[in-house]
C-alpha positions in Angstrom: 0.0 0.0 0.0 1.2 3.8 -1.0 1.6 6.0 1.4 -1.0 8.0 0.1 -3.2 4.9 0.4 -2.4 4.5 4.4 -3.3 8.6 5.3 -6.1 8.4 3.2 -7.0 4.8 5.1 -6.1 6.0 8.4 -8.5 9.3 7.9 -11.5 7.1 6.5 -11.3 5.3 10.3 -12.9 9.0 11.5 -14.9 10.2 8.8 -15.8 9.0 5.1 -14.1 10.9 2.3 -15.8 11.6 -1.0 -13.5 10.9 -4.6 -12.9 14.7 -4.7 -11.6 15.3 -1.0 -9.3 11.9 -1.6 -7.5 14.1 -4.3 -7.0 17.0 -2.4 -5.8 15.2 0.4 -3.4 12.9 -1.9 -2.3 16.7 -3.6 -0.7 17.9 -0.8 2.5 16.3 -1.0 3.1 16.4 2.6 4.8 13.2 3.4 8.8 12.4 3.8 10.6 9.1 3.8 13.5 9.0 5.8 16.4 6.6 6.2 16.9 4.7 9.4 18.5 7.2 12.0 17.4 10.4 10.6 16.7 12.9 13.4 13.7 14.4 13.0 14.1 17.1 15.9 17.4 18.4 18.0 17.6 19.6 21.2 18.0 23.3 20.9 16.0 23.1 17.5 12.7 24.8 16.6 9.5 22.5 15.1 8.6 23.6 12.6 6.0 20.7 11.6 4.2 18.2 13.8 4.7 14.5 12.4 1.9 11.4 11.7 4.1 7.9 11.2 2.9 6.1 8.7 5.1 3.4 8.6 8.1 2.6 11.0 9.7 3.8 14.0 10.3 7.3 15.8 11.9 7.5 19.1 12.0 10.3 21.6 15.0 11.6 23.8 16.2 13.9 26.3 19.8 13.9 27.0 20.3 14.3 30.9 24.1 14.3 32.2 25.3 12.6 29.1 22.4 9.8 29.5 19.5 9.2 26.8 16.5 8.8 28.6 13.7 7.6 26.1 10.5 9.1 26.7 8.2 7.8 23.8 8.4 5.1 20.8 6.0 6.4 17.7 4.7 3.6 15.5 2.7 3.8 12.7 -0.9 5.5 12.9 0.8 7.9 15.7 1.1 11.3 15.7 4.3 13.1 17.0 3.2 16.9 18.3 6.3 18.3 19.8 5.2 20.6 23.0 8.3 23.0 21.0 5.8 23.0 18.1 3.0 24.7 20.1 4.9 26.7 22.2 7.4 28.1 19.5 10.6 27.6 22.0 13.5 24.9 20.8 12.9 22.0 21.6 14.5 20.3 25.2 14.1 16.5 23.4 15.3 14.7 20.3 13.4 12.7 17.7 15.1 9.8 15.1 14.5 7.1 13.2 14.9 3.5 14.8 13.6 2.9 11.3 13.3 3.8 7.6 9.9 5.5 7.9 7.0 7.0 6.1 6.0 10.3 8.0 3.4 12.4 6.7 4.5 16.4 8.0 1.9 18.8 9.1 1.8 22.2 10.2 -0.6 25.1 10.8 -0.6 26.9 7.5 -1.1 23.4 5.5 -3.4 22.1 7.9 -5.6 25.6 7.7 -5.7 25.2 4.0 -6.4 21.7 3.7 -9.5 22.1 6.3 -10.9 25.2 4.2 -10.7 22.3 1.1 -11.7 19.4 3.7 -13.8 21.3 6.6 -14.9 17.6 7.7 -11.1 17.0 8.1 -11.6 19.1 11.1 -14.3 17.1 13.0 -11.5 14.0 12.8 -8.5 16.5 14.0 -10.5 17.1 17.1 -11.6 13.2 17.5 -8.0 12.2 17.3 -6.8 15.0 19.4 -9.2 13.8 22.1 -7.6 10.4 22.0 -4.3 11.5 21.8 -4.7 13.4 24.5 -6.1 10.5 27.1 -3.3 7.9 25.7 -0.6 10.7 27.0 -2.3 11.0 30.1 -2.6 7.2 30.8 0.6 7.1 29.8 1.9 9.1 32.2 0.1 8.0 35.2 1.2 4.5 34.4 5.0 6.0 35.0 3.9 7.4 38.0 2.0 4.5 39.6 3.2 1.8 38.5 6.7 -0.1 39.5 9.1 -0.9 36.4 8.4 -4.9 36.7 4.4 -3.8 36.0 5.2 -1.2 33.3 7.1 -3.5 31.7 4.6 -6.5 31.5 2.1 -3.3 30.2 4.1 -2.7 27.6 5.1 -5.9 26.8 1.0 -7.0 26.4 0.3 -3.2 25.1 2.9 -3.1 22.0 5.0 -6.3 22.0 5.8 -5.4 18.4 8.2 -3.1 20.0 10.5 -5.7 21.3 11.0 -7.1 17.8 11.9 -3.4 16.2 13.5 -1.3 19.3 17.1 -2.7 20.9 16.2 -3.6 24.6 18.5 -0.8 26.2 16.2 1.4 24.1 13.1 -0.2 26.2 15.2 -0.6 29.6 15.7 3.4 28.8 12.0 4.1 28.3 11.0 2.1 31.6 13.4 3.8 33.7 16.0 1.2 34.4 19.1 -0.2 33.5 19.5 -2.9 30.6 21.0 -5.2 33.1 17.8 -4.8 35.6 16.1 -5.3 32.5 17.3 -8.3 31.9 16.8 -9.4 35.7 13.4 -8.5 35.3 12.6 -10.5 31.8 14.8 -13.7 33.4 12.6 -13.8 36.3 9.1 -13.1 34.3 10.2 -16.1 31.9 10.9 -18.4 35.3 7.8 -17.7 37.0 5.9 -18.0 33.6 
């Protein structure tokens, strides 16, 4: 499948496009391929386009005393809105490719237009938006209540495809521990299994 094919898919989910907004969507030339460890975003950097992944894999990073703490893993039919985006300050995180990846770019001026040609587009925006919005915030109460051993048995039931495409220090990154506790911690699951 094209990528047009997948945005155009992935927007029929919310609403149903007529033939005529199909080809104003699939005019806008808005999506990028990029080659395995591309970075999208530097710290220090200004967004100047919020990301949709299409297909592969985008992580996010801060660097903290020389350390990369992962923060986030974007797969496809995820959108990437970088706080730096809205606020208009550089950004404190980075963003790169794990993966070559399909990544449709959006940003206020195209989006704007493409809703005056679309305005149904913007009944979906604020759908997805919604959603986006309770995922980060179930996301983030699940780092704060629950112990690395449960987050990891979350994510491990949640996105499992994720330990076939991101290395495991990546993971043992984005749970908060080491990749040797990591390791511990998987040993033990697959003993008391």
């Amino acid at each position: 499948m094209d990528s047009n094919a997948k945005i155009i898919e992935f927007i029929s989910r919310y609403i149903n496009l007529t033939d005529d907004e199909i080809q104003t969507i699939n005019a806008q030339n808005f999506i990028q391929v990029y080659k395995k460890g591309t970075v999208l975003l530097k710290a220090g950097d200004f967004a100047n386009d919020c990301f949709f992944v299409l297909q592969g894999c985008v992580r996010s990073y801060y660097i903290t005393d020389g350390e990369e703490k992962t923060t986030e893993f974007y797969t496809e039919n995820q959108s990437i809105n970088p706080a730096c985006y809205v606020t208009k300050e550089p950004s404190d995180f980075y963003l790169d490719c794990l993966e070559d990846s399909v990544i449709a770019l959006g940003n206020e001026e195209r989006s704007k237009a493409l809703i005056e040609r679309v305005p149904k587009l913007n009944t979906m925006i604020m759908q997805f938006s919604s959603l986006l919005l309770a995922e980060n915030q179930n996301s983030l109460d699940d780092f704060k209540i629950l112990n690395p051993e449960e987050r990891y048995k979350k994510l491990l039931k949640s996105r499992p495809e994720l330990f076939q495409r991101v290395p495991l220090y990546h993971i043992a990154s984005y749970l908060g521990i080491t990749p040797v506790s990591l390791s511990r911690l998987r040993k033990r699951i697959l003993t008391h299994a």
